[in-house]
FIGUVEX-465039 format. One record per atom (N, C-alpha, C): x, y, z. Coordinates in steps of 0.001 Angstrom, whole numbers, plus 500000, padded with zeros to 6 digits. Atoms other than C-alpha are relative to their C-alpha. Layout:
# FIGUVEX-465039
XYZ
...
***
This chain:
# FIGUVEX-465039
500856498821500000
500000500000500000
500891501227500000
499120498720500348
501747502957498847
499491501334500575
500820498550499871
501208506423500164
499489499893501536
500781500151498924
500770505159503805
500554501025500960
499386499500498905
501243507600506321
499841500288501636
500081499865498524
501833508351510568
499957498282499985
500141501202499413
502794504298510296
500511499713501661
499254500173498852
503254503131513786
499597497884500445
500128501169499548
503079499580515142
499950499570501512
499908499735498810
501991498564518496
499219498600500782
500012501337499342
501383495463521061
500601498668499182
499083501005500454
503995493035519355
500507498960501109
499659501019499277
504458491396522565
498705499391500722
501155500757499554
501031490317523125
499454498882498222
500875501088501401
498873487840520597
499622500747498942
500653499203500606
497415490720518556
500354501090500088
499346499007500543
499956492887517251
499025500788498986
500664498910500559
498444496181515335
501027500754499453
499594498823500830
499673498256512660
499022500900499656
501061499147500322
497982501540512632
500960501264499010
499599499033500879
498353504260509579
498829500406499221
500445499248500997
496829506671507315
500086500026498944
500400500191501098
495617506269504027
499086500299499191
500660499622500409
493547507842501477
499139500943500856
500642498905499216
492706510567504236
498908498989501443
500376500212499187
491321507575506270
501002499411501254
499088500798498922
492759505990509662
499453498421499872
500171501607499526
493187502117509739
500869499522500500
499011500877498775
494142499719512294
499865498748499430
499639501013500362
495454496269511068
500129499051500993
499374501046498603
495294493309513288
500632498652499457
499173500488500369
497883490998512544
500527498364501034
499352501051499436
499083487262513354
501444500030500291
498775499764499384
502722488537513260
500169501360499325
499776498714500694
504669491871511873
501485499748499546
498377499506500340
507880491840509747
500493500812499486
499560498555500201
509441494692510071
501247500242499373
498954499750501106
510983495054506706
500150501515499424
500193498437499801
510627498763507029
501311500936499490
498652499418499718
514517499541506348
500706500763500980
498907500172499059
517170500859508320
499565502194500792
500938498396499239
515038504716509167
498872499542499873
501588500381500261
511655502482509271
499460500102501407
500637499960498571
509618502595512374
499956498833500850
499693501109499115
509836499128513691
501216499707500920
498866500128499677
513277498958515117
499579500928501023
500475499452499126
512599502416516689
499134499411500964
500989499758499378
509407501293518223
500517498634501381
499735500565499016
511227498705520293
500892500240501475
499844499344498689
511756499796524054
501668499474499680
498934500450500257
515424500137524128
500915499296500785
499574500443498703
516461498272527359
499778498452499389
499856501750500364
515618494783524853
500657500277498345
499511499801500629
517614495830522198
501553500408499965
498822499507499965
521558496166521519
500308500477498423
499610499460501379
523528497975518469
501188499770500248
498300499228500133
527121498039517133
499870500458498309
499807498586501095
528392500589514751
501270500165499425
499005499335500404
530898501372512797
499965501177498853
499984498905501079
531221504756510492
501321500044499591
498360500080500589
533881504775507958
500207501139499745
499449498157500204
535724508382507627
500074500369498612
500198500212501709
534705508030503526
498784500118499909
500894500762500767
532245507596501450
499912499873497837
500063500579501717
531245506652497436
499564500812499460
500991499142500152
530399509069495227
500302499095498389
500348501657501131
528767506599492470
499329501439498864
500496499577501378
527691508101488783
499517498882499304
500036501213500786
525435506027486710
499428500398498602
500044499504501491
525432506746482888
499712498665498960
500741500587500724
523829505426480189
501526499479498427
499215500222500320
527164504020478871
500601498346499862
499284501502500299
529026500287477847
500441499903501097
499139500179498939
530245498834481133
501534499930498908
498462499969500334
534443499405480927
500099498185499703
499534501356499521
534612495419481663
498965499380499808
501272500833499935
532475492301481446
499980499783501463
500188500088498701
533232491725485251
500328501379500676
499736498543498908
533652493899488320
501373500218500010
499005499349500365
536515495949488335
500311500483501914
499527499732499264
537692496761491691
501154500941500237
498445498993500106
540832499223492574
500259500445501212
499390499258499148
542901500170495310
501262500788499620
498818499541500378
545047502579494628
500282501346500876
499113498905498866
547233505796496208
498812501229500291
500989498801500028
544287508510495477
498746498929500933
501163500506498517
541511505886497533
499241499107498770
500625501198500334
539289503247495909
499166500187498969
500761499878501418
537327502958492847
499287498731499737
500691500625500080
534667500683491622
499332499871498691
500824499235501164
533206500244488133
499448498443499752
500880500420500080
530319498011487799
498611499737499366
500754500044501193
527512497218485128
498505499940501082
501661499817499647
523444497549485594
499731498929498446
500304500670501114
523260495991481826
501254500243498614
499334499814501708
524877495860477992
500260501615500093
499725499058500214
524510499499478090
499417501376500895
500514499027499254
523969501257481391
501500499046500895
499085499878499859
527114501497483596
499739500765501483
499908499294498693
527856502326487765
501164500228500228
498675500274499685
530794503625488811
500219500488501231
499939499317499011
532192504737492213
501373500009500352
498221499364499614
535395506607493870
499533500297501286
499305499680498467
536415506555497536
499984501745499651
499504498507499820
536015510551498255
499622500361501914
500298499811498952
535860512301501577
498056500375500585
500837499786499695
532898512638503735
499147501678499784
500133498826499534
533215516385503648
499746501067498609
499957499843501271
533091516822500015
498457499879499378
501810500322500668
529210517283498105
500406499976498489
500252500331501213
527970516209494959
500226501249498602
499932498946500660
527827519501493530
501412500451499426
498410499915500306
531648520008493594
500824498979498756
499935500895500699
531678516773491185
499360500239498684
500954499884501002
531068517618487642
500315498483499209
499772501016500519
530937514883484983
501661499489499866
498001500834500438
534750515611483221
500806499905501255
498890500071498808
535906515971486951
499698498450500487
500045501275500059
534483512355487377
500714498982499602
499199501124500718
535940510632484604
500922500101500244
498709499718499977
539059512195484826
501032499077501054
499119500746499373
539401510598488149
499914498901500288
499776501895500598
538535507080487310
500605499731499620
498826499950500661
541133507338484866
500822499992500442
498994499975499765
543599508051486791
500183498788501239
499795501188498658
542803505099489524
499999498918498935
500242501308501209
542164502498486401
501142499598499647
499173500429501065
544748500268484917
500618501293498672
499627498922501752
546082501995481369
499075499131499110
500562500213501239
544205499546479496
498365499904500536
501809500287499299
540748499870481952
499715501398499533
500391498501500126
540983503811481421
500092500138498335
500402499947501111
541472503318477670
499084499780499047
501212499945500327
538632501343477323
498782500905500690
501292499552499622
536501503684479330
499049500399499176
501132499034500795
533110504942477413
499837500719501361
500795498556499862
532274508467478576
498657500614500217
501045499405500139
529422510313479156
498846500676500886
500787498736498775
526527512716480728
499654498547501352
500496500756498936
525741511258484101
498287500119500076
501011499570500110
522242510505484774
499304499525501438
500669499586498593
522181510389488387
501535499991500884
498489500055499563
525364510878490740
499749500577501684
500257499605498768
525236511015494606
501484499110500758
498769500292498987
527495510557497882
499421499511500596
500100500537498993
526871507726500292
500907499594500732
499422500640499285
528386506714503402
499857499213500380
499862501681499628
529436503549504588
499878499785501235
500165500252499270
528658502274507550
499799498268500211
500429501062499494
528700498767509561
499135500255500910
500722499809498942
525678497853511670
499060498985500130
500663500809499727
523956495493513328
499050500211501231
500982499607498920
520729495344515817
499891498320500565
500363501350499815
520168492084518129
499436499997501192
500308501168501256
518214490426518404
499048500623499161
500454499690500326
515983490430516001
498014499534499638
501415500164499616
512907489350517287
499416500563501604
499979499345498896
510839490888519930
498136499927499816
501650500641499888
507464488959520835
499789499543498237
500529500705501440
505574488720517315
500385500654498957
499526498917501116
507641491720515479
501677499321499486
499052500113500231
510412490449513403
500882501115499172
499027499321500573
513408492335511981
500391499630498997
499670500870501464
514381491829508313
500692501381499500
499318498859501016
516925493424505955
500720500973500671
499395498887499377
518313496732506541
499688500754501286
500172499504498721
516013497420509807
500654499615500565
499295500795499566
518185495061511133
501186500093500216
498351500178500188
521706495294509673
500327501045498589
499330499028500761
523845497482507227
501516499308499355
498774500197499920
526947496653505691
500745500772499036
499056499191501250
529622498830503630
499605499294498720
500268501077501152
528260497699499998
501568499429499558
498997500450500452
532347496875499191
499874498312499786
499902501423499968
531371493138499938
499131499689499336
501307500457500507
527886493337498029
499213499162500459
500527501130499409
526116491493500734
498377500761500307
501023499043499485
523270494203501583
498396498867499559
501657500763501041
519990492114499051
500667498949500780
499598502008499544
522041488375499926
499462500100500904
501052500529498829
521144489098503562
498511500084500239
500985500187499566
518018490327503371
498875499046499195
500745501100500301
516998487797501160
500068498541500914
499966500739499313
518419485327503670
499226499951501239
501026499483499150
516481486867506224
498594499595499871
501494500633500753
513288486389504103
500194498528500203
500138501498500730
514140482377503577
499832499954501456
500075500826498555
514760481716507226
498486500746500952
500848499501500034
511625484202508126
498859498936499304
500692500663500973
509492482440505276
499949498563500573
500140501144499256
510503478991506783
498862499616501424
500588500397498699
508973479422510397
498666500827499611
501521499533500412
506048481229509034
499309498598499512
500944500869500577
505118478168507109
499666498927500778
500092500777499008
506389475854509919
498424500059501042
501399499531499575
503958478082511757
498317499552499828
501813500537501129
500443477387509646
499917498668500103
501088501314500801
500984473981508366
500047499367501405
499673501037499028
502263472172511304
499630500393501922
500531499373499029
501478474786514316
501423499826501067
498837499570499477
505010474820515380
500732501641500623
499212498319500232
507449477579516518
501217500010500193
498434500471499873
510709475903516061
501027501010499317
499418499243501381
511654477957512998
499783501729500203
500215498665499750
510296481315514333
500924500380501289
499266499681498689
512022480956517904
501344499928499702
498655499791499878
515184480332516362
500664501168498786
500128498997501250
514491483174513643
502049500549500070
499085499422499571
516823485347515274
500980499788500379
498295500316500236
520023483404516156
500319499662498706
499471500507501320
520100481601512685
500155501076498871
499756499096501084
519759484834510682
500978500787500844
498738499616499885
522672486275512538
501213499587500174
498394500865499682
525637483843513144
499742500610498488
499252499925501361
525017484412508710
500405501804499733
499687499008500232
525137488111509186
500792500680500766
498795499700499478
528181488589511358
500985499714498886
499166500647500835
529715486466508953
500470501149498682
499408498759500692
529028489307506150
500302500902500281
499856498197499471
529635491987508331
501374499896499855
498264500305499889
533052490375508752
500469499997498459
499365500141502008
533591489872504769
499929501695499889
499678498919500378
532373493449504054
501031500790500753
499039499106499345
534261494883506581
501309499918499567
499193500211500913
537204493225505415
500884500655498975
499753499330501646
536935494090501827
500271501321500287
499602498429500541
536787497607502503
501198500478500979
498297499903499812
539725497629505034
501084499867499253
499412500338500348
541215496044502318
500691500928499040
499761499391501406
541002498350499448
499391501719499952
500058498782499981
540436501454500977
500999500925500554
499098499175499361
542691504607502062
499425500226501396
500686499218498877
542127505370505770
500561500967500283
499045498269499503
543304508878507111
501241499672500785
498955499754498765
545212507698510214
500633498023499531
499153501799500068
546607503971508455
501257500254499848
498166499595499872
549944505742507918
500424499074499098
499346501074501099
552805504224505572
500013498334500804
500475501456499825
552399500711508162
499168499412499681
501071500403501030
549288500436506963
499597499829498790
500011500398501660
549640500704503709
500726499073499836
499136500932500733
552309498293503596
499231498560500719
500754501344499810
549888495835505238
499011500054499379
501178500152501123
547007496385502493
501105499589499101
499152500550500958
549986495710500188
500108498384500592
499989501445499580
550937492503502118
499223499010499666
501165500800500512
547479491431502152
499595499704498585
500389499953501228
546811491878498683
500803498864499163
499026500970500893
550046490097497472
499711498835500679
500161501116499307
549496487221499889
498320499453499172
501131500044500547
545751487106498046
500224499167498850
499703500971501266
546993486955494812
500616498753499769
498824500969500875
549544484263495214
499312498569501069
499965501511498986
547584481754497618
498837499317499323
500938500247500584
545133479884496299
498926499862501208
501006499887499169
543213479111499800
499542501465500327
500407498607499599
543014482622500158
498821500526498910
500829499552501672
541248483320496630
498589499211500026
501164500700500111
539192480039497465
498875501076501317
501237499031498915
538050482020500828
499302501157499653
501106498804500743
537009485223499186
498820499572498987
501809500263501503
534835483272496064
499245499613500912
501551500924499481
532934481168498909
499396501312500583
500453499154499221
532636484348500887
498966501062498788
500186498807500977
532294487191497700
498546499530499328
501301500293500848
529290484430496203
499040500001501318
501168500013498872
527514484090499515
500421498535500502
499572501363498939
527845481503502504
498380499540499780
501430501168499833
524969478669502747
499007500364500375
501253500013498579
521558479008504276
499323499171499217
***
């Protein structure tokens, strides 16, 4: 239902949870067998839980991405990755002929200050010689700054209101895990719901919430990772750089190491 507004949600720890909101100028109250509060990560469910049964951790990275996406040939048939001395780069396909790209810039820096040729220019100069030769060019047709952040909420159940997706958790996109979990979320969700109905269980709902996070520590730990890996930090100093170098060469030349990033980079089991 689109267009809903003043949503709030309320008795989740009794039998007959209620979602009440505004719609078409009227008020309705929803009475509900459960609530999953797939709301995202500024949605009202999370908030609405008293905060004395709730914990957080956080991390804010001193960066963020400022992504352009143009109606252009991806550079590459795969992802393109880059760490290099100016800060991190990213160039990434949507289709045959639509194109994402993104550059490590400071937090303190706006969109506006970013014109197109000041864009390319500095892809180019983080790219290979033969990634920046093939680049295609061209008008941007949307271009913004996000920051990165790790974050997790636990648990994520609380009486009959579950937590899903980004209300839940966050992760730096560097690892591309953000959709994996909350589709994993959905499967193990989706499971004890059905457990629920056919069989009148609540094996699958009571253990909602540990089994969908042992898998999302797991990516918090991959993305986090990745973007330690291949990003500039302010205060990493030349030791730090020479341990993103380390790491990197130790990457390329091991093969268990390469196998641990594909199982990790495609997604772990559920």
């Amino acid at each position: 239902m689109y267009g809903a507004e003043d949503v709030s949600v309320h008795d989740f720890d009794s039998d007959r949870p209620i979602v009440r909101y505004r719609h078409g100028g009227r008020n309705i109250e929803l009475a509900c067998d459960f609530i999953a509060g797939c709301d995202g990560f500024r949605g009202i469910c999370r908030p609405s839980v008293p905060a004395s049964a709730i914990r957080t951790y956080e991390r804010e990275y001193p960066f963020g991405w400022l992504g352009v996406l143009s109606d252009t040939p991806p550079v590459s048939e795969e992802l393109i990755y880059v760490s290099h001395e100016r800060g991190f780069a990213l160039c990434s396909m949507r289709s045959r002929t639509r194109s994402r790209y993104y550059l490590q810039c400071s937090l303190s820096e706006r969109v506006e200050q970013w014109s197109d040729e000041l864009f390319w220019a500095e892809l180019k100069r983080r790219l290979d010689p033969r990634a920046a030769g093939d680049l295609v060019t061209g008008p941007s047709i949307e271009k913004s700054i996000a920051p990165l952040r790790s974050f997790v909420a636990e648990p994520m159940r609380f009486g009959r209101l579950f937590l899903a997706g980004d209300a839940a958790h966050i992760v730096p996109p560097t690892g591309a895990k953000g959709l994996n979990l909350a589709a994993s979320d959905v499967r193990y969700l989706f499971d004890g719901l059905v457990e629920h109905y056919r069989a009148g269980r609540a094996v699958g709902l009571d253990a909602y919430s540990e089994r969908a996070l042992k898998r999302i520590w797991k990516a918090e730990r991959f993305s986090w990772w990745m973007t330690t890996l291949l990003h500039r930090f302010p205060d990493n100093g030349p030791f730090g750089e020479k341990m993103q170098q380390a790491e990197l060469d130790y990457l390329f030349s091991s093969r268990a190491a390469l196998t641990a990033l594909a199982e990790n980079y495609v997604g772990l089991p559920y």
